[in-house]
C-alpha positions, 0 to 999 in steps of 0.5 A, a space after each residue: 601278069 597272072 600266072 596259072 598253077 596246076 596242082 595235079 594227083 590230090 587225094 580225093 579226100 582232100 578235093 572233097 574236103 576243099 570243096 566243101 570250104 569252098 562251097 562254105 565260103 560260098 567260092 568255087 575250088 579254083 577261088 578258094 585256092 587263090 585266096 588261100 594262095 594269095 594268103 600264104 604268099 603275104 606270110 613270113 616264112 618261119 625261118 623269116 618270122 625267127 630272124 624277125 622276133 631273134 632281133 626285137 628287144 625282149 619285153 620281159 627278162 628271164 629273171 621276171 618270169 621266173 618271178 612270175 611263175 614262182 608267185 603263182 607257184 607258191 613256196 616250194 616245198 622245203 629242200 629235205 622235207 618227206 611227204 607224210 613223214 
């Protein structure tokens, strides 16, 4: 059964602004809160989202990127050497 939410004291600012989305997407204020509602709801959490990548095997090493960022880097510069010295 649909429950009905109240949001009291927001900032004006802050109803101006959700109301100038609302009427961009062409939605009254009470609809595009639904939607946005209904959207968060549908999403992980971030703690969830962490556990979630923690557990999926890595694509790429540490070794391989490290690899990576050094081909695109170039040599380093020699252990030692001054610039214009």
């Amino acid at each position: 059964m649909p429950k009905t939410v109240q949001i009291r004291d927001i900032d004006d600012e802050v109803y101006l602004a959700l109301a100038q989305r609302a009427a961009e997407a062409g939605l009254s204020v009470p609809e595009l809160l639904r939607r946005e509602a209904t959207r968060l709801a549908s999403r992980p959490s971030v703690e969830e989202w962490l556990e979630r990548t923690r557990r999926r095997p890595s694509a790429v090493s540490r070794a391989e990127v490290i690899e990576a960022l050094d081909e695109i880097r170039g040599e380093w510069p020699h252990a030692g050497s001054h610039a214009g010295g």
